[in-house]
N, C-alpha and C positions, 0 to 999 in steps of 0.2 A: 691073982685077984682079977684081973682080965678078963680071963677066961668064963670064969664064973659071974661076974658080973653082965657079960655077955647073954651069957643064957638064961640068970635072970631076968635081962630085960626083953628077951625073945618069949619068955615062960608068961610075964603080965601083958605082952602085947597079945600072945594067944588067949589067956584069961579076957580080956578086955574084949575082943572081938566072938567071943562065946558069949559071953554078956549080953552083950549087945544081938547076937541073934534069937537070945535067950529072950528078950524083950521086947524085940520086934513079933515075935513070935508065940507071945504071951496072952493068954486070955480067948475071949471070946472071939473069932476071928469076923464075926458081922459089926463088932463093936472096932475092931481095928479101920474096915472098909469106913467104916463111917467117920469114923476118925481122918482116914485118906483123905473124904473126901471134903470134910472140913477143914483144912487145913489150906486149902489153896487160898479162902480167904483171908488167909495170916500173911499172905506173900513172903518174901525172904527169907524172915525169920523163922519161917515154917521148913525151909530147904533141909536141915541135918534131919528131922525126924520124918520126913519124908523122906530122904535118900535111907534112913535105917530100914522105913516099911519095903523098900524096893528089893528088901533080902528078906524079903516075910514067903513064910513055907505054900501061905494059902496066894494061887492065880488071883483070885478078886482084889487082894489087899492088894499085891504088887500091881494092879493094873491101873486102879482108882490113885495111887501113887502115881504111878508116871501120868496122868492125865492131871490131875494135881500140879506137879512139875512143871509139864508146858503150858498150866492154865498162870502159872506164877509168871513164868516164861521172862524170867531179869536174868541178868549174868550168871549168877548164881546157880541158875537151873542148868549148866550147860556140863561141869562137871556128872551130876546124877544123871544125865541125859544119856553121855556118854555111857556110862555104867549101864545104864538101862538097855544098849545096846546089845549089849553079852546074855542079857535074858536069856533063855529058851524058849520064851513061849514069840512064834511069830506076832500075835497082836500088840504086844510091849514094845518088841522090835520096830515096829512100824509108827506107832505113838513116838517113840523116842527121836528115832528117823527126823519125822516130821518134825518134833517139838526144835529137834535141832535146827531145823532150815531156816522155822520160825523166827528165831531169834534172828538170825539176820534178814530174812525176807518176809514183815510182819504181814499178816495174812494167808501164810502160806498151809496152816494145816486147814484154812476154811476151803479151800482146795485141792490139796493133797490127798494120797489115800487113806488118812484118819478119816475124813467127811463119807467115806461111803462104805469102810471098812464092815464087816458082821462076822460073830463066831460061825462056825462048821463045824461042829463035834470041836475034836480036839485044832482045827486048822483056823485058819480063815479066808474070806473071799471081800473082792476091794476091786470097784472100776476106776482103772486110769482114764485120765481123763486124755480126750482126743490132743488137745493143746499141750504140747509142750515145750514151750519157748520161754520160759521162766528161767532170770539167769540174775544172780547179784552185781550190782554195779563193780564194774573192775579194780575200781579205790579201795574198798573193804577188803579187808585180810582173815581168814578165818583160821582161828586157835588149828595149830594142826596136831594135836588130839585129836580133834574132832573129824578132820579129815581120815586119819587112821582107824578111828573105830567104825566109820562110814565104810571107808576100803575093805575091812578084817569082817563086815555083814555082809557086803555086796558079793563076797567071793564063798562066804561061808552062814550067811542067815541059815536061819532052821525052815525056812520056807521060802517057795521060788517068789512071792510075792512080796515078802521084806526083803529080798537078794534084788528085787526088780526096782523097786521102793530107796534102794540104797543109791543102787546105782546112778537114779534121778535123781536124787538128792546131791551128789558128788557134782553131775549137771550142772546144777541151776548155782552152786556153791565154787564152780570150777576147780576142783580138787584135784590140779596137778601132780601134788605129789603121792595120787591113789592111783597113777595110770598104772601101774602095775597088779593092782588088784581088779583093776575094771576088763585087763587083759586076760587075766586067768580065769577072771568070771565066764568070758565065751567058751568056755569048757562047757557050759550049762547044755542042755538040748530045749530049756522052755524060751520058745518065741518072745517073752516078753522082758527076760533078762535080758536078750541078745540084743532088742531095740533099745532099751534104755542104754545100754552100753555104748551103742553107737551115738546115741542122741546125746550123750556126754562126751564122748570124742569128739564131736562137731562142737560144743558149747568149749570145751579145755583148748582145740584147738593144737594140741601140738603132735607135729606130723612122723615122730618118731615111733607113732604106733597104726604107723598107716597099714603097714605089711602084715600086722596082726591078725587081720580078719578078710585078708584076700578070698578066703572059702567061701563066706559069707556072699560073696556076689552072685553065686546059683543057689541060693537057700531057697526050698522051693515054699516056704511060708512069704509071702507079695511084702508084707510089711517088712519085712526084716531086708528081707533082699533090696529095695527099694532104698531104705535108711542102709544101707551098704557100700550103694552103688553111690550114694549121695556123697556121704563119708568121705569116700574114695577122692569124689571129684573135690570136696572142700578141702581135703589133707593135702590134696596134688600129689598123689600116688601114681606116677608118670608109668611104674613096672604093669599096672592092669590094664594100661589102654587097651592093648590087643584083646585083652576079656569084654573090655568097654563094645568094642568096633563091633564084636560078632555078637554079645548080647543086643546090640543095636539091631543088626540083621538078621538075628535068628531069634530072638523070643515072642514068644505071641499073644502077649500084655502089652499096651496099647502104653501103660502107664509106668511098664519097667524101660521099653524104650525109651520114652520122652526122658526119662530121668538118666537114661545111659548118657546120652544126647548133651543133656543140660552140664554131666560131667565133662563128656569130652571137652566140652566149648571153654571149661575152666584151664584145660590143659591145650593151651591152642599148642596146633604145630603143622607147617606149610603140607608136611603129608596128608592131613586128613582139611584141607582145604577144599577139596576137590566133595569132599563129602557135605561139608557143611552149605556151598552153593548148593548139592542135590533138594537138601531139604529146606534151602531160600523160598521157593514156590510149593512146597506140601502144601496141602489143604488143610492137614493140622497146626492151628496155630498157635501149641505152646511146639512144635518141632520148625516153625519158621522161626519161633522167638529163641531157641536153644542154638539154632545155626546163625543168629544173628549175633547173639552174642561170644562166637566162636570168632565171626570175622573179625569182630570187633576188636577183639582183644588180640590176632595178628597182626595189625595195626602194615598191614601191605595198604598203600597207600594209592593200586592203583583199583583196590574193590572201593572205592569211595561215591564212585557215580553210581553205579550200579544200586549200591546199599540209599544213597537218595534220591534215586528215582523209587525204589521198593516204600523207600519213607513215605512220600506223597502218595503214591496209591493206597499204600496198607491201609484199610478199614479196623481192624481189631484191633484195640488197645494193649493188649499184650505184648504182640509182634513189634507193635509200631512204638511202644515203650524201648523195646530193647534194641531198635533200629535206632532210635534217638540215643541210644548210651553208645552203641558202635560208634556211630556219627563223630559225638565228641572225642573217642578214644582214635579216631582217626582223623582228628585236627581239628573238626568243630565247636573251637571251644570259647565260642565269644557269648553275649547274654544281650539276646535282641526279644521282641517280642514273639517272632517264633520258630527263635533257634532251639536246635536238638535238647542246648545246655537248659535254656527255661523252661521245654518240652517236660522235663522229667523231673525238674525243682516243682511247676505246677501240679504234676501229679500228684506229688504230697499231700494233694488238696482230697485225694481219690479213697474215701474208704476203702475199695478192695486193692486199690495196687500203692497205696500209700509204702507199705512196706519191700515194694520189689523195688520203687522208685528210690526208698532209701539206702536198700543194697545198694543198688549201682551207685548211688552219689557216694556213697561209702568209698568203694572202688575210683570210682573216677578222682575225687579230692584229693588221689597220691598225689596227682600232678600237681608240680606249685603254682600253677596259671588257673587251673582250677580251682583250688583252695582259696586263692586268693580272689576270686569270685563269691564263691560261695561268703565266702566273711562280710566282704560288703551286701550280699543278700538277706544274710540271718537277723540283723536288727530289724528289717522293714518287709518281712513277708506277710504272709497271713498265718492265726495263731497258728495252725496243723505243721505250715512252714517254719514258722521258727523255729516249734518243738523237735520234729525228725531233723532241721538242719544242727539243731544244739547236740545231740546224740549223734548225728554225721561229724561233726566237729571233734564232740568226747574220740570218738576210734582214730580217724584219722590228720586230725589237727594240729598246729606247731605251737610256737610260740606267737604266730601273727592270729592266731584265732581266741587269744587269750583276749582282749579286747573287746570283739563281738561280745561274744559268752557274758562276759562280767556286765555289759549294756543289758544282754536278753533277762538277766539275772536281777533285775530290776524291773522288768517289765510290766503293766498294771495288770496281767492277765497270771492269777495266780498259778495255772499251769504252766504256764512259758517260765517264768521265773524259776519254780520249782525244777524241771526239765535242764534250763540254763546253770543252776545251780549243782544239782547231778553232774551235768558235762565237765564244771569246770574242774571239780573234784578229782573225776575219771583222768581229766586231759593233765592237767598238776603230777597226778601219780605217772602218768606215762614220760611227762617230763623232768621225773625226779633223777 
């Protein structure tokens, strides 16, 4: 009785699912689309007969479906979404993508490749957008489903452009446990896989896949090689210095050097000391600011005068930025009106170097003399200050930062607040 009873219920779940195709698939197929695309104004409720149309035989039906879906964009939508990923058709693929990110990074498809996406015959064409430093706060956890259907497109989309698409998405979502799919993706030969790939190794972070793409560092596409070389030096892939050193002296991009440069100086070491004084006095001044930050971070205690005499003369803000982070990483770490440490806290104040200024404090705050600085600065800066030092705090901050935070968190300046509130969340989860 078992047995058969078995197979009946495998016989009605096939019945039931022919059904249902049967239905989705039913009728007029312009009365379906319209149907689609009425339905997004039903929200939730509207989710099972739209995930039905997302198996409908006609392109239009299933597209106005998934665009329905992420226009719903509740919890709900994230199961279909997922589905929607296995499509064939690349524009579904890309819609779904995004719809996914959505959800957690609200705004994200008024941005992503949806907003510029267009058909091509049977293909499509979509500009990424220059910027991409889009990245979900580190507290939020995403369904990992949702990470595995991202992974299972990025490596296998029907188009290089939902493969590229995926990949960013994994990004800004930090989808650790898809490094293995973002790995096999560099199998690709399109340029713009191979960047997004890297751009989400930098955002995940974990340096277990530094050796993956060591080729990548002569790829003679500038973008790619570039985001390689970067890679490299954020992962601390200590085995390619030697590649580093002589793409430094032998390539004749102006822009893959400075970036070889900016690597090495993450991977300090007394050998290439000798190198980095060379390029203390270049006339290029982000190659005086990539050797500045090389001494820096060898923390030899007797480049110290040298590197403050350099301080007081430097003109350019760049150099003389990262001359201020060496400084403190080689003892100057008191908070006077104009020491190295407030040199680079004031920055924050700096549209264009706001964000190098809060790398470095990023880095510098390991120290506990630092940090403990910084804490009594974050309640009483100015707004720009509070906000990067509340997000300096989220990365790097203990338990003595939890206090600032919870003060800025209150703040009457409803961005500081907000900001303060973000960190505390990030810093909490880091502390769990």
């Amino acid at each position: 009785m078992g047995r058969w009873h078995a197979v009946l219920s495998l016989f009605l779940l096939a019945s039931s699912f022919s059904a249902l195709a049967q239905e989705a698939g039913s009728g007029d197929p312009r009365e379906r689309k319209k149907e689609a695309q009425a339905l997004a104004e039903q929200g939730p409720s509207a989710i099972p007969r739209l995930q039905a149309l997302l198996r409908d035989p006609e392109l239009e039906v299933r597209l106005e479906a998934v665009k329905s879906i992420v226009k719903v964009g509740r919890v709900e939508s994230l199961d279909p979404l997922a589905e929607a990923t296995r499509d064939n058709d690349p524009e579904i693929q890309v819609r779904a993508t995004d719809g996914l990110v959505n959800f957690y990074l609200p705004g994200y498809v008024e941005t992503g490749l949806t907003a510029s996406v267009r058909r091509v015959g049977a293909g499509i064409k979509g500009k990424f957008t220059d910027t991409n430093d889009q990245v979900i706060p580190a507290y939020i956890e995403v369904r990992p489903e949702i990470v595995q259907a991202l992974g299972k497109l990025a490596r296998g989309g029907s188009s290089m452009e939902s493969r590229a698409n995926a990949a960013r998405a994994l990004g800004v979502l930090r989808g650790r446990a898809a490094l293995p799919d973002l790995v096999q993706a560099l199998r690709s030969n399109d340029h713009q896989v191979l960047y997004e790939c890297l751009i989400a190794f930098q955002k995940i972070g974990d340096p277990t896949v530094a050796s993956s793409f060591n080729y990548l560092l002569r790829d003679p596409i500038q973008k790619v090689q570039i985001a390689a070389i970067e890679t490299a030096g954020l992962l601390q892939n200590h085995e390619v210095l030697p590649d580093l050193v002589k793409i430094l002296e032998t390539s004749k991009r102006a822009s893959v050097r400075r970036s070889a440069l900016y690597a090495i100086a993450r991977m300090p070491g007394e050998a290439n000391r000798g190198l980095y004084f060379r390029y203390l006095e270049d006339e290029d001044q982000h190659f005086r600011a990539a050797a500045c930050e090389g001494l820096g971070r060898l923390r030899n205690a007797e480049d110290l005068p040298r590197l403050q005499s350099a301080f007081e003369r430097e003109g350019k803000m760049l150099p003389r930025l990262a001359l201020a982070f060496a400084l403190v990483l080689l003892g100057m770490k008191e908070q006077a009106e104009f020491s190295p440490l407030q040199y680079v806290v004031n920055t924050l104040n700096s549209g264009s170097y706001q964000f190098v200024a809060r790398a470095y404090l990023t880095e510098l705050s390991r120290d506990s003399h630092v940090l403990q600085v910084l804490n009594r600065m974050a309640p009483s800066g100015t707004k720009q200050e509070k906000i990067h030092l509340a997000q300096v705090l989220a990365v790097s901050g203990d338990e003595s930062s939890l206090p600032p935070l919870e003060a800025l968190s209150s703040d009457s300046q409803p961005e500081v607040a907000q900001a303060a509130l973000t960190a505390l969340q990030t810093l909490k989860s880091r502390l769990l």
